[in-house]
Biopython code that builds the backbone (N, CA, C, O; Angstrom):
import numpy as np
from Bio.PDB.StructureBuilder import StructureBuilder

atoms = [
    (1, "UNK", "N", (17.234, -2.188, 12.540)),
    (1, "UNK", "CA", (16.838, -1.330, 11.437)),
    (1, "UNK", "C", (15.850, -2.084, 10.555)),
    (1, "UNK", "O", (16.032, -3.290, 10.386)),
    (2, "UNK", "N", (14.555, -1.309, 9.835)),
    (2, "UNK", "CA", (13.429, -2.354, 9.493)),
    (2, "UNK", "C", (13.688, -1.772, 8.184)),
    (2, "UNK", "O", (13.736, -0.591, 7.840)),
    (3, "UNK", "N", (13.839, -2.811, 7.551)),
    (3, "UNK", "CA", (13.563, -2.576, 5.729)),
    (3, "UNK", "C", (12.088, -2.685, 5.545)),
    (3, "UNK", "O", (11.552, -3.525, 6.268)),
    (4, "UNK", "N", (11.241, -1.954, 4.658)),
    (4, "UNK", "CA", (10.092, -2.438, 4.114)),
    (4, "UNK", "C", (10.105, -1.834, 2.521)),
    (4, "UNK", "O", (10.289, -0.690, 2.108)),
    (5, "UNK", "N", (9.818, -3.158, 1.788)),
    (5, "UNK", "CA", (10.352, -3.105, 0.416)),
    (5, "UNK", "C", (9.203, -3.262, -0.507)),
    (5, "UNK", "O", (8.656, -4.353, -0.665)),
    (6, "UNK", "N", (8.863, -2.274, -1.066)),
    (6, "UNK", "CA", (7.612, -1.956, -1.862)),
    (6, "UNK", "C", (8.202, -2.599, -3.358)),
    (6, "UNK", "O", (9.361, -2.435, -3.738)),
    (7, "UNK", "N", (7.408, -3.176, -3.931)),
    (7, "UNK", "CA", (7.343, -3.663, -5.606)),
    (7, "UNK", "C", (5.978, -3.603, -6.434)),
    (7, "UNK", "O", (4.891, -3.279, -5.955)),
    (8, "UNK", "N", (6.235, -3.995, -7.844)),
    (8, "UNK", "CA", (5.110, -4.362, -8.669)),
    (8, "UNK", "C", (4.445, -3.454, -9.452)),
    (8, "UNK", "O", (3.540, -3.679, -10.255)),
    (9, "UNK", "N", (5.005, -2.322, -9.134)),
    (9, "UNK", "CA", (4.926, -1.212, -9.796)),
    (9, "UNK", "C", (5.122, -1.164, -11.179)),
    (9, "UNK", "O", (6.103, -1.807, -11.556)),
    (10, "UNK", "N", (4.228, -0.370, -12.383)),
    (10, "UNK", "CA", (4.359, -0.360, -13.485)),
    (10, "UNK", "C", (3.559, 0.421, -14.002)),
    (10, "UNK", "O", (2.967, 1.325, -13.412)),
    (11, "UNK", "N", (3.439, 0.021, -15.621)),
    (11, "UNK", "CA", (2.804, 1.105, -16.410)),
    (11, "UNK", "C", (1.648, 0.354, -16.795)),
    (11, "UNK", "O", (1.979, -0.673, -17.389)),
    (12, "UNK", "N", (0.032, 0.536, -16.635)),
    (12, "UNK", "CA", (-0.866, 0.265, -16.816)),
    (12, "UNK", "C", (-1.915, 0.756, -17.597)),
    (12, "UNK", "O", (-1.932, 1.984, -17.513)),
    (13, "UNK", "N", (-2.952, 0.245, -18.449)),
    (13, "UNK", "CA", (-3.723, 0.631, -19.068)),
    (13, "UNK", "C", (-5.058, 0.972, -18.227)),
    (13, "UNK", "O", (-5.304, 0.076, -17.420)),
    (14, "UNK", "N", (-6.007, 2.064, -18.207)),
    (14, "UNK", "CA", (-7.047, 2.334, -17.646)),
    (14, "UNK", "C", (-7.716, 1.354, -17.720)),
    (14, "UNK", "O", (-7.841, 0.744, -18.781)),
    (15, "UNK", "N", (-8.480, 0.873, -16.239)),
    (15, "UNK", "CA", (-8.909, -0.513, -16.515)),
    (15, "UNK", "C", (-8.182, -1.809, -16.476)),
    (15, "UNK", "O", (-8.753, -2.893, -16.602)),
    (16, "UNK", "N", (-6.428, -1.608, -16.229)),
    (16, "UNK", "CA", (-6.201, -2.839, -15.685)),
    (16, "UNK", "C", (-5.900, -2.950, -14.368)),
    (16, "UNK", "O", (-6.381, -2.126, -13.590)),
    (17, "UNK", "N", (-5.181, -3.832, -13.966)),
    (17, "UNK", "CA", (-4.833, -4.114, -12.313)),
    (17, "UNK", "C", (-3.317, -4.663, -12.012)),
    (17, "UNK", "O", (-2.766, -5.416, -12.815)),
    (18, "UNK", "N", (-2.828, -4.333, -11.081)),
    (18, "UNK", "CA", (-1.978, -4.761, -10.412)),
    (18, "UNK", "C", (-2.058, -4.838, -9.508)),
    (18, "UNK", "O", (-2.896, -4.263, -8.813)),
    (19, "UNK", "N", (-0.726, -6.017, -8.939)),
    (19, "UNK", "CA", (-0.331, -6.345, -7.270)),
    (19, "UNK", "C", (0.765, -5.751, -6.464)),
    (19, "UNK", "O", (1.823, -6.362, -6.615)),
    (20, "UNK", "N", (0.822, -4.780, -5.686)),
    (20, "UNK", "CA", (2.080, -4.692, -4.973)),
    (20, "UNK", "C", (2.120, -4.985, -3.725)),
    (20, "UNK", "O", (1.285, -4.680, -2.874)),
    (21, "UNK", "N", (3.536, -5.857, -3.530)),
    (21, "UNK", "CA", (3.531, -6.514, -2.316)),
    (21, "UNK", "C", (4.330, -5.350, -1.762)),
    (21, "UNK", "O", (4.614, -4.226, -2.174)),
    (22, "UNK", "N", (4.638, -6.214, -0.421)),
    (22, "UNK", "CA", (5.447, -5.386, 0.690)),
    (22, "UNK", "C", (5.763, -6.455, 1.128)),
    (22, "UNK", "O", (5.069, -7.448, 1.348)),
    (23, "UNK", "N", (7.109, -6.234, 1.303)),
    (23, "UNK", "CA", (8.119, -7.277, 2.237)),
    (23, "UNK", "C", (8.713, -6.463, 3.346)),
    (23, "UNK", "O", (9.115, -5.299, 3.371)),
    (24, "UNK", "N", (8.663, -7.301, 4.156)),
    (24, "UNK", "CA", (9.803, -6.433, 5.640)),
    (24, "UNK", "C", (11.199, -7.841, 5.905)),
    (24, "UNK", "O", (11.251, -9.068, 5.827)),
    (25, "UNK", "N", (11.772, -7.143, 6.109)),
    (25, "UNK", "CA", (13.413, -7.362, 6.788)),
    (25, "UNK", "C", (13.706, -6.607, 8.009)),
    (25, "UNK", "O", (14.198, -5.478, 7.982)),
    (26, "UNK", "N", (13.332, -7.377, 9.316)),
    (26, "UNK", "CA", (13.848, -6.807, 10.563)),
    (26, "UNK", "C", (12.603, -6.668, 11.424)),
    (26, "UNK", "O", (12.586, -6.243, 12.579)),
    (27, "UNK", "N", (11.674, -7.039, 10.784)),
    (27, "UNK", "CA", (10.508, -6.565, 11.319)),
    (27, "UNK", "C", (9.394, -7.780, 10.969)),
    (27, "UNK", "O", (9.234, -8.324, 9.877)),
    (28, "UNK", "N", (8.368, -8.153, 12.759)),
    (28, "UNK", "CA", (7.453, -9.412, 12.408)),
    (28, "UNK", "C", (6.345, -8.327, 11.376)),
    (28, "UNK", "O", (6.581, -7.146, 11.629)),
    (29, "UNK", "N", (5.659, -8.439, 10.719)),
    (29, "UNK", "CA", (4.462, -7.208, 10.504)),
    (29, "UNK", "C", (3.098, -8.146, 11.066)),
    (29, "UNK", "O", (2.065, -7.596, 10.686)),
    (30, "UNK", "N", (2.926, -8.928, 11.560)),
    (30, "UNK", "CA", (2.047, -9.489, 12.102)),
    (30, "UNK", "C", (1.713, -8.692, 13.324)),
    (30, "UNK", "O", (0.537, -8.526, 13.648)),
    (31, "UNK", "N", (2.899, -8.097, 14.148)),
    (31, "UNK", "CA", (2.386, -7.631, 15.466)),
    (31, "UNK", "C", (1.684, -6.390, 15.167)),
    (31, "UNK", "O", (1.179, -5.851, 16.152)),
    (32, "UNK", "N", (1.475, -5.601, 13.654)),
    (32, "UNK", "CA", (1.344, -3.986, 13.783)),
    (32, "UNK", "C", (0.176, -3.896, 12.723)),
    (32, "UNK", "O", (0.030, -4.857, 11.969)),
    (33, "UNK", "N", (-0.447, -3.087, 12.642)),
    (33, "UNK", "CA", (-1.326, -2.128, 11.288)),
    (33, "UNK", "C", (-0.580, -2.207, 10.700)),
    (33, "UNK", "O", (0.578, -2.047, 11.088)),
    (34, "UNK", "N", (-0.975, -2.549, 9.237)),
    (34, "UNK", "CA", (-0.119, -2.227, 7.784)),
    (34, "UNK", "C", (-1.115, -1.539, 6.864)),
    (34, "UNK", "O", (-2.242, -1.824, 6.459)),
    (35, "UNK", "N", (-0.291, -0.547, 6.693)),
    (35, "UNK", "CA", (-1.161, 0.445, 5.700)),
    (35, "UNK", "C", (-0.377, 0.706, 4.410)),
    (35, "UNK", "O", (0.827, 0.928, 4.536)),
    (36, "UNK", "N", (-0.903, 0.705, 3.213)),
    (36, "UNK", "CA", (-0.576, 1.354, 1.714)),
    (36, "UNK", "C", (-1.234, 2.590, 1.628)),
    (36, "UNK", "O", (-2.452, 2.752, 1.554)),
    (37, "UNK", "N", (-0.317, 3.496, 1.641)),
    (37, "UNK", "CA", (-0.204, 5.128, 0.994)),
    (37, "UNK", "C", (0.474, 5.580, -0.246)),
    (37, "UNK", "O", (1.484, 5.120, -0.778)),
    (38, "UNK", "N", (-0.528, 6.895, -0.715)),
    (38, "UNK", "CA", (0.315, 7.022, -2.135)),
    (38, "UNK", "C", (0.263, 8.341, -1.807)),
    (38, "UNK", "O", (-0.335, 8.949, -0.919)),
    (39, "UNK", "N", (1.328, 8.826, -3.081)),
    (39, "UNK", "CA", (1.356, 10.084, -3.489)),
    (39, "UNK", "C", (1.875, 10.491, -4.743)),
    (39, "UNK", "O", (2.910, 10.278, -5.374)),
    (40, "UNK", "N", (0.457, 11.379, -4.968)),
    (40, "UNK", "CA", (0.709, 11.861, -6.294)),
    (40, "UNK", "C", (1.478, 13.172, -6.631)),
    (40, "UNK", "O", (1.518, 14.110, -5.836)),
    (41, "UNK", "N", (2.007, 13.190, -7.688)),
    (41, "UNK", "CA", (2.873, 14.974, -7.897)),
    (41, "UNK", "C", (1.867, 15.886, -7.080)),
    (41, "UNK", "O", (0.667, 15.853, -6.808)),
    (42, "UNK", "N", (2.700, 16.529, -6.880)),
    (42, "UNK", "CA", (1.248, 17.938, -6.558)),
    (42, "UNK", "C", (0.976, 17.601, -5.023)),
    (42, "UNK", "O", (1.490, 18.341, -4.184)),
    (43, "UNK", "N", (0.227, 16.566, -4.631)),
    (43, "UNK", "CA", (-0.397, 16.024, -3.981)),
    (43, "UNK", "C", (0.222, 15.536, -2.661)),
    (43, "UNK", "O", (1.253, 14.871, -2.548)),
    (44, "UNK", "N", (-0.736, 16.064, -1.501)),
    (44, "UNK", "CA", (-0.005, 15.115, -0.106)),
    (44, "UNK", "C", (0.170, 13.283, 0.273)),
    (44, "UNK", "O", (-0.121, 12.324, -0.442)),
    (45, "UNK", "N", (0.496, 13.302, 1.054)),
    (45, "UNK", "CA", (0.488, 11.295, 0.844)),
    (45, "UNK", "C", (-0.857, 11.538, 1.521)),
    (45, "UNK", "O", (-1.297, 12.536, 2.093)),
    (46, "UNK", "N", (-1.426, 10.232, 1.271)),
    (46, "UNK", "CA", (-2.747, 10.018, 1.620)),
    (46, "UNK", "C", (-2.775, 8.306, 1.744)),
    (46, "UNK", "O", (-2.348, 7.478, 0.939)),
    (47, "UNK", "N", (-3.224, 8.170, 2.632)),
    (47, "UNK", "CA", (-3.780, 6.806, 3.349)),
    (47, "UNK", "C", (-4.735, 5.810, 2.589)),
    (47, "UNK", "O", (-5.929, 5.832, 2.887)),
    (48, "UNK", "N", (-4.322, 5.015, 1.710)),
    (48, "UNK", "CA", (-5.334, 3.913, 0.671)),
    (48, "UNK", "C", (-5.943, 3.027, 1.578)),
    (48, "UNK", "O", (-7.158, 3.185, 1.700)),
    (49, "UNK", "N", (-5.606, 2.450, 2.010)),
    (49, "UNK", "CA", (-6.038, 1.317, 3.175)),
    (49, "UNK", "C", (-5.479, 0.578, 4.169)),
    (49, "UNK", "O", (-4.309, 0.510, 3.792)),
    (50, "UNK", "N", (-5.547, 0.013, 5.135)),
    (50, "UNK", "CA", (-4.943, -0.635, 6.004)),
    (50, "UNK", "C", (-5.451, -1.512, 6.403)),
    (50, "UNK", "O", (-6.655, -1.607, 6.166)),
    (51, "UNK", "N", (-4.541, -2.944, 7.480)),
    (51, "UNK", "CA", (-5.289, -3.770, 7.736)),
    (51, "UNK", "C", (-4.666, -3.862, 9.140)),
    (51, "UNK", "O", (-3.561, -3.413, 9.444)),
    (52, "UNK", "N", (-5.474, -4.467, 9.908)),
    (52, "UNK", "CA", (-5.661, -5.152, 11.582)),
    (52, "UNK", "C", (-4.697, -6.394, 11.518)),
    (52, "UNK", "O", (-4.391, -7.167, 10.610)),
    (53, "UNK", "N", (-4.303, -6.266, 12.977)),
    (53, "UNK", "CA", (-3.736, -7.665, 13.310)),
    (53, "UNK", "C", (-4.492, -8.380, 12.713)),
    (53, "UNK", "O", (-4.092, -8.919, 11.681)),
    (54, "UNK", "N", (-6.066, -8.639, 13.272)),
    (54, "UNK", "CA", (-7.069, -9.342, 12.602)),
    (54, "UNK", "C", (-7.761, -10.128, 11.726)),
    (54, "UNK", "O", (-8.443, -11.145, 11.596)),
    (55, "UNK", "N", (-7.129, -8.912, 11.030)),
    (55, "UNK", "CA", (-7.399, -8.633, 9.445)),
    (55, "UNK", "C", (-8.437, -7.737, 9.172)),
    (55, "UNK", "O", (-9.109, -8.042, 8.186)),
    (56, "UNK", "N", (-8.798, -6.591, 9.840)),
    (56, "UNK", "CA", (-9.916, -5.993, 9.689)),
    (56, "UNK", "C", (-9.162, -4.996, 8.834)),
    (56, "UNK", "O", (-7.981, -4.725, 9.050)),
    (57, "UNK", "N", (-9.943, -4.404, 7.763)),
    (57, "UNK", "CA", (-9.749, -3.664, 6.432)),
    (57, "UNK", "C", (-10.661, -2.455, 6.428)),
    (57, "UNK", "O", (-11.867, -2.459, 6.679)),
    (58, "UNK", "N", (-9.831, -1.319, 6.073)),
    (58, "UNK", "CA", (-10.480, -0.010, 5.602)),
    (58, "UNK", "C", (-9.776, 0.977, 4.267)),
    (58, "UNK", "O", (-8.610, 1.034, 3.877)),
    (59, "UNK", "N", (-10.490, 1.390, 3.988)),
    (59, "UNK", "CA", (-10.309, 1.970, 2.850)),
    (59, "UNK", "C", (-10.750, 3.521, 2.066)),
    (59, "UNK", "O", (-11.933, 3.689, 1.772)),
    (60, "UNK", "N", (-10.074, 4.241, 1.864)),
    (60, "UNK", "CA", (-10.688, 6.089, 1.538)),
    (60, "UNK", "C", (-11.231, 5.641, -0.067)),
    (60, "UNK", "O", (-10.864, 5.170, -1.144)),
    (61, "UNK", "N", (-12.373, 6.174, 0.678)),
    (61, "UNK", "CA", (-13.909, 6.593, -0.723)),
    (61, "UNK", "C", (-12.665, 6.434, -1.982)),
    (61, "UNK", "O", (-12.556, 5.379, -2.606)),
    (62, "UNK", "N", (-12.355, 6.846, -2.073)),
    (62, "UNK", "CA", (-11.682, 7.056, -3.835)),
    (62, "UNK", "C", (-11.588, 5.262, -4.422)),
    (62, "UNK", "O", (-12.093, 4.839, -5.462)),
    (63, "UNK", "N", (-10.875, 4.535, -3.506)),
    (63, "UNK", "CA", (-10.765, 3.196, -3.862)),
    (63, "UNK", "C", (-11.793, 2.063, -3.566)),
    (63, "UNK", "O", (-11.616, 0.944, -4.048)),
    (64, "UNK", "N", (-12.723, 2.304, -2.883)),
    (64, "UNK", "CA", (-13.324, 1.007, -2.597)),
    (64, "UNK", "C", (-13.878, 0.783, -3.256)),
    (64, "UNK", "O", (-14.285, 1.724, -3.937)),
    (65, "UNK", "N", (-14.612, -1.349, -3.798)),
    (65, "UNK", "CA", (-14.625, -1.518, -4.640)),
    (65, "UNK", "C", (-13.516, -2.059, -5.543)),
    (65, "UNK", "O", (-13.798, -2.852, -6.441)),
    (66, "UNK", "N", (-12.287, -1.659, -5.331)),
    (66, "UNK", "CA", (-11.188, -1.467, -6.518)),
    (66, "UNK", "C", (-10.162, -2.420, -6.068)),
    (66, "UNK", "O", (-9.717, -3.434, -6.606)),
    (67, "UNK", "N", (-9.850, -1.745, -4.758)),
    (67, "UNK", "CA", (-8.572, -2.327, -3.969)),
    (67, "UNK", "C", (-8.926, -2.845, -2.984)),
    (67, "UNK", "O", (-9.965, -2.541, -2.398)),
    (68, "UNK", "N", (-7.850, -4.026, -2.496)),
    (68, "UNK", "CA", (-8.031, -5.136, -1.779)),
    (68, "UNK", "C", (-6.762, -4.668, -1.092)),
    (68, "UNK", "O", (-5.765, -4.380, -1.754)),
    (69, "UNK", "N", (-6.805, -4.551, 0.882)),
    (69, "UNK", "CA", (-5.774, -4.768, 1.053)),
    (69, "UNK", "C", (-5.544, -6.399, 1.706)),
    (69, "UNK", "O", (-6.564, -7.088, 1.695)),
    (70, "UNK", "N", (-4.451, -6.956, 2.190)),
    (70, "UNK", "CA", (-4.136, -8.760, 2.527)),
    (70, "UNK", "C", (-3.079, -8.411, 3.565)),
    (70, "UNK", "O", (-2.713, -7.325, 4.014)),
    (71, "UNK", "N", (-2.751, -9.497, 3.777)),
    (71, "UNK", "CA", (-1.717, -9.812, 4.357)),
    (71, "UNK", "C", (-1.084, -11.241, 4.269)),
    (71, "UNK", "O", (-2.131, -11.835, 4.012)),
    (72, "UNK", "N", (-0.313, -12.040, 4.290)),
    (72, "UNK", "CA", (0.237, -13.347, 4.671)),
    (72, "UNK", "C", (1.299, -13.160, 5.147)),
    (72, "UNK", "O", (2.297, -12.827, 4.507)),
    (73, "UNK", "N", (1.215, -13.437, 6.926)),
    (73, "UNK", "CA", (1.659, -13.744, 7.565)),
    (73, "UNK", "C", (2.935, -14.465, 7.348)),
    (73, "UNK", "O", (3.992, -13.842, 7.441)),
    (74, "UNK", "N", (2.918, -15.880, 7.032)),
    (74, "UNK", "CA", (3.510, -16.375, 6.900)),
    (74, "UNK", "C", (4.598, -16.186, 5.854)),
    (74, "UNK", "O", (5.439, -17.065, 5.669)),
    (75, "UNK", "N", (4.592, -15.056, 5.172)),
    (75, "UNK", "CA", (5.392, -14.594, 4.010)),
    (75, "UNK", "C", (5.855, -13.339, 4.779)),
    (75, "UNK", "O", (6.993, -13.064, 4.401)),
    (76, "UNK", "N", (5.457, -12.561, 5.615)),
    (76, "UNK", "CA", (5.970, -11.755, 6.580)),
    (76, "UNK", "C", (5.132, -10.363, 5.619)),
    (76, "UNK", "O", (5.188, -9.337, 6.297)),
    (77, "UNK", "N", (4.584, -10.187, 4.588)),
    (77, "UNK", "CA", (4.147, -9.239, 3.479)),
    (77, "UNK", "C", (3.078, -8.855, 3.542)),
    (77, "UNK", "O", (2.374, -9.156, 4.507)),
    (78, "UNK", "N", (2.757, -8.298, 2.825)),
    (78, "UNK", "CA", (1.167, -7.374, 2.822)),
    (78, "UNK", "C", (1.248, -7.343, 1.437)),
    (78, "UNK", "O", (2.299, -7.668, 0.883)),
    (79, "UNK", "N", (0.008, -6.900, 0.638)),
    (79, "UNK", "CA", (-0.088, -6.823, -0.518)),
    (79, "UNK", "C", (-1.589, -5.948, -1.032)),
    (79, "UNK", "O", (-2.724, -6.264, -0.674)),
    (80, "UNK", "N", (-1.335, -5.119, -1.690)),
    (80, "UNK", "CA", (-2.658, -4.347, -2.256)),
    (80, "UNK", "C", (-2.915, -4.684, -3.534)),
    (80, "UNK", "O", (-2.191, -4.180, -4.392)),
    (81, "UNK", "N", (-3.875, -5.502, -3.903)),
    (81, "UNK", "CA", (-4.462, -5.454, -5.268)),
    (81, "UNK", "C", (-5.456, -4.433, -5.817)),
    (81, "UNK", "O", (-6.518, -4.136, -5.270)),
    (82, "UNK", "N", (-4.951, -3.889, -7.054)),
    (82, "UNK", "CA", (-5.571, -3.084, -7.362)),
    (82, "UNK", "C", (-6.385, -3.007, -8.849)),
    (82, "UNK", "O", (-5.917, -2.818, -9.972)),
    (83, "UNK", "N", (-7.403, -3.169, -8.535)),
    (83, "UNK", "CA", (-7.722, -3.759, -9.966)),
    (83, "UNK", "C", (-9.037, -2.015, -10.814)),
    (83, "UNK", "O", (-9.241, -0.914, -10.303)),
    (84, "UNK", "N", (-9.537, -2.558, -12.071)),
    (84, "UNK", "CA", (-9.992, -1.250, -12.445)),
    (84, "UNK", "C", (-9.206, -0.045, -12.040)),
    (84, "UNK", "O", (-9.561, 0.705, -11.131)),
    (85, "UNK", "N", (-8.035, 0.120, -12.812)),
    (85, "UNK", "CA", (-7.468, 1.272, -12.404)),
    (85, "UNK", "C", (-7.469, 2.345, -13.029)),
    (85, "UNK", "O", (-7.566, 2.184, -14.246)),
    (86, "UNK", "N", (-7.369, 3.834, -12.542)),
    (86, "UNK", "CA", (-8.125, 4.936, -13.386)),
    (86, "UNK", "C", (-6.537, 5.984, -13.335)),
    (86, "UNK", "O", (-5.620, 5.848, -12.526)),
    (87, "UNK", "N", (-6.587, 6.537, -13.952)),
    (87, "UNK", "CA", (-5.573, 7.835, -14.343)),
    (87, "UNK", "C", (-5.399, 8.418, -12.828)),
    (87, "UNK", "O", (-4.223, 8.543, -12.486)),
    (88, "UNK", "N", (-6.136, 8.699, -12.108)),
    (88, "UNK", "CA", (-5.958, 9.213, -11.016)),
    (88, "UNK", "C", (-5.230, 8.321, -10.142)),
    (88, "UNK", "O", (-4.598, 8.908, -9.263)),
    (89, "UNK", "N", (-5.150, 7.072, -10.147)),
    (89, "UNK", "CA", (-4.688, 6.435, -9.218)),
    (89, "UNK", "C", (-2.730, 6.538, -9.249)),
    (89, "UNK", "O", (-1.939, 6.043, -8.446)),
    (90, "UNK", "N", (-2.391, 7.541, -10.755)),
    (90, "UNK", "CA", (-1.377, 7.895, -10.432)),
    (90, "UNK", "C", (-0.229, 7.914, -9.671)),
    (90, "UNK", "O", (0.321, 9.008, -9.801)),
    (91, "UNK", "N", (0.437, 7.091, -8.847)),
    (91, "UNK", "CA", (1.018, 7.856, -7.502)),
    (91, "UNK", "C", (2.117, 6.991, -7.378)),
    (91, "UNK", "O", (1.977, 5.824, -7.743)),
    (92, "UNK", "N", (3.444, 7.468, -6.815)),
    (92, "UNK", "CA", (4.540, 6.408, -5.570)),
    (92, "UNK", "C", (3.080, 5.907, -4.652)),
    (92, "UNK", "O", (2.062, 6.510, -4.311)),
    (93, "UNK", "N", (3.676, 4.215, -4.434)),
    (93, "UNK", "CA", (2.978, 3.451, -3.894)),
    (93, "UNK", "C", (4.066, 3.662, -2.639)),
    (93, "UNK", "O", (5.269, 3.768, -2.877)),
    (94, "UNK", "N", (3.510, 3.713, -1.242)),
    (94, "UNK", "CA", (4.248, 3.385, 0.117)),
    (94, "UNK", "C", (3.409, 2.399, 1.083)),
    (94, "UNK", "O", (2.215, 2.584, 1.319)),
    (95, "UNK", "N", (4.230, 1.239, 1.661)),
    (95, "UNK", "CA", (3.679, 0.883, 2.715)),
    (95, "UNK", "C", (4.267, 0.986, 4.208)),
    (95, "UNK", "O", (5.493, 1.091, 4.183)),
    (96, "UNK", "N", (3.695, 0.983, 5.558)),
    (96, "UNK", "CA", (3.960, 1.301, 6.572)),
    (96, "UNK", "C", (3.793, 0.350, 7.527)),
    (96, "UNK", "O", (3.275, -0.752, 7.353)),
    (97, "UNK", "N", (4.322, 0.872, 8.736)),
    (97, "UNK", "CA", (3.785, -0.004, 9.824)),
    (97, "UNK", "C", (3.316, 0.543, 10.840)),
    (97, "UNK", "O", (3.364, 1.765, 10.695)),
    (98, "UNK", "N", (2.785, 0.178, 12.023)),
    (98, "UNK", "CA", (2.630, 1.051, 13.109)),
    (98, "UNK", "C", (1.642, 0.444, 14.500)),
    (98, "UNK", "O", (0.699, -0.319, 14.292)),
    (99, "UNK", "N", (1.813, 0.654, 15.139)),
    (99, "UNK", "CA", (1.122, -0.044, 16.239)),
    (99, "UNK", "C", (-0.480, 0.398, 16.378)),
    (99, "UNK", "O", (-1.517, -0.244, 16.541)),
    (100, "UNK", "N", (-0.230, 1.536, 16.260)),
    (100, "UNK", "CA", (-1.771, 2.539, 15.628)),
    (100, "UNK", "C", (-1.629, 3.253, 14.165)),
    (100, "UNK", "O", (-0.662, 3.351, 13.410)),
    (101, "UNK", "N", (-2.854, 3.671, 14.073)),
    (101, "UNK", "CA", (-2.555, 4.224, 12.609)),
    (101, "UNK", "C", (-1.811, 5.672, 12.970)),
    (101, "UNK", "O", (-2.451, 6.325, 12.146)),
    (102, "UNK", "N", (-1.396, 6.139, 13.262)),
    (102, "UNK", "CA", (-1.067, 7.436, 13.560)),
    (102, "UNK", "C", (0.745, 7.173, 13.664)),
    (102, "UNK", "O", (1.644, 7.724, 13.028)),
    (103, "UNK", "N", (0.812, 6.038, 14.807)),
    (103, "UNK", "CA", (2.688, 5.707, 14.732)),
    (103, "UNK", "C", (2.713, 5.281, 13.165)),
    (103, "UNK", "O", (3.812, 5.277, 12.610)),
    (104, "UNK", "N", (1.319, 4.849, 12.272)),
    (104, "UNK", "CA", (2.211, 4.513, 10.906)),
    (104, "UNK", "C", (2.127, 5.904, 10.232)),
    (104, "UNK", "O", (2.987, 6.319, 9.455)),
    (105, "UNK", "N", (1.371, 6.370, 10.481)),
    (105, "UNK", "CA", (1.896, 7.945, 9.652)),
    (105, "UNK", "C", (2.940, 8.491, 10.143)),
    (105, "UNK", "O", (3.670, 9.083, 9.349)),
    (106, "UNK", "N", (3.177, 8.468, 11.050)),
    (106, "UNK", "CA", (4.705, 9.060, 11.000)),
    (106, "UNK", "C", (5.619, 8.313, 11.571)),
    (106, "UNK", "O", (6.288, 8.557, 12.574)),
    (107, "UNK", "N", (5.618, 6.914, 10.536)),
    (107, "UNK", "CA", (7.429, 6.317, 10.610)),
    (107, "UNK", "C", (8.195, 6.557, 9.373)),
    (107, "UNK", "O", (7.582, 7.155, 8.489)),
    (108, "UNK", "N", (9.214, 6.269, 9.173)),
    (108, "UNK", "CA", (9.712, 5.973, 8.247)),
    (108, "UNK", "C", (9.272, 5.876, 7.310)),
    (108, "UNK", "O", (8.268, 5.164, 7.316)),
    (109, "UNK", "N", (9.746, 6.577, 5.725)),
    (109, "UNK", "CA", (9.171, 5.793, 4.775)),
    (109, "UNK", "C", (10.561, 5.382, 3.669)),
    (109, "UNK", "O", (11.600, 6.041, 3.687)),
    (110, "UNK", "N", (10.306, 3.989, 2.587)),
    (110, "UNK", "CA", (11.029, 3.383, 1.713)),
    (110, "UNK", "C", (10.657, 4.375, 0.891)),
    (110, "UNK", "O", (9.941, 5.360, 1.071)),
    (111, "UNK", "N", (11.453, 3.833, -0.358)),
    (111, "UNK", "CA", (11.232, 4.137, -1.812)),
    (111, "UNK", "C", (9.846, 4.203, -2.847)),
    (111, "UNK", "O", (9.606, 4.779, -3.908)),
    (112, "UNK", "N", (9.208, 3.448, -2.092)),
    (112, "UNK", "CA", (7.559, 3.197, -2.521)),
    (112, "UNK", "C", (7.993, 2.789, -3.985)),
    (112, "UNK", "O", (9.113, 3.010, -4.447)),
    (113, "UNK", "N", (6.740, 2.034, -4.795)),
    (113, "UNK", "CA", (6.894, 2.040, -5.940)),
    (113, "UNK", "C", (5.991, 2.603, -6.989)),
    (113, "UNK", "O", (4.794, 2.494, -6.723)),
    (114, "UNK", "N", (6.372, 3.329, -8.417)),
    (114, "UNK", "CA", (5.551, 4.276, -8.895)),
    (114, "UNK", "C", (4.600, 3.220, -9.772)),
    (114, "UNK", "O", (5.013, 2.220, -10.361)),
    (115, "UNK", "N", (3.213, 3.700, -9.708)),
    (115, "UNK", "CA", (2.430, 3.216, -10.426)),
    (115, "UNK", "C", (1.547, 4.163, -11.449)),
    (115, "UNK", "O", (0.693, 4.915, -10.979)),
    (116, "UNK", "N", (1.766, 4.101, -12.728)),
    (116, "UNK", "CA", (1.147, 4.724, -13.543)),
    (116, "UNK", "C", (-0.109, 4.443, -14.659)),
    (116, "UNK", "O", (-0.050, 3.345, -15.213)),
    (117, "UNK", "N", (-0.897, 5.063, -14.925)),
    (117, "UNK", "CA", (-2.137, 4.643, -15.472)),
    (117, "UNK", "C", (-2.428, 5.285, -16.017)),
    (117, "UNK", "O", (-2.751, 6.403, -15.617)),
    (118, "UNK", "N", (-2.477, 4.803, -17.573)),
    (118, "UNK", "CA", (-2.088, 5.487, -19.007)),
    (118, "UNK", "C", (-2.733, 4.880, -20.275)),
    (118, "UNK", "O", (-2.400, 3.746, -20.617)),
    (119, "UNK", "N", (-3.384, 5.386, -20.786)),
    (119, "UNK", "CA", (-3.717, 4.817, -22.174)),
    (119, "UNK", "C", (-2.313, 4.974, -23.274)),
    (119, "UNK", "O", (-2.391, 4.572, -24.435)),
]
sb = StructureBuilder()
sb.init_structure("model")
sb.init_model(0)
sb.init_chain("A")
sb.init_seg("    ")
for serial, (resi, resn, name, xyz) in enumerate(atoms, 1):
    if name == "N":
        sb.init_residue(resn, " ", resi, " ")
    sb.init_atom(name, np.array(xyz, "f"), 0.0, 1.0, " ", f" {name:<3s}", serial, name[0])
structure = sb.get_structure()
């Protein structure tokens, strides 16, 4: 059974930044795609970015520029920095796994963590 444990979540001023990691329990994440998805009220989940065994990185128009996705291996985690952050970026933070991007859209998902952006 794979835990993946989203944090770092908080209440932010337009224009600042945060880090949320991702930890796994049960699971290498080195062997798979790791992707950060959000979702806002209202709104379907949607795909922020992901990264390659590699490390090769992509990212939907709304964020680039902004957000960084990582990985360290050796910490078993992933991590999205998100810096300049705008009201819209609103959302439960989720991260995934998946061998392709498609097995990570539809595995499992944690608790994600909420990130809000607020004057």
């Amino acid at each position: 059974q794979v835990q993946l444990v989203e944090s770092g979540g908080g209440l932010v001023q337009p224009g600042g930044s945060l880090r949320l990691p991702c930890s796994a329990f049960g699971s290498i994440l080195s062997l798979y795609i790791m992707g950060w998805y959000r979702q806002a009220p209202g709104k379907q989940r949607e795909l922020v970015a992901h990264i390659t065994r590699s490390g090769s990185t992509e990212y939907a128009d709304s964020v680039k520029g902004r957000f960084t996705i990582s990985r360290d291996n050796a910490k078993n985690t992933v991590y999205l920095q998100m810096n300049n952050l705008k009201p819209e970026d609103t959302a439960v933070y989720y991260c995934n796994r998946g061998i392709t991007i498609q097995a990570m859209a539809k595995g499992s998902w944690g608790q994600g963590t909420q990130v809000t952006v607020s004057s």
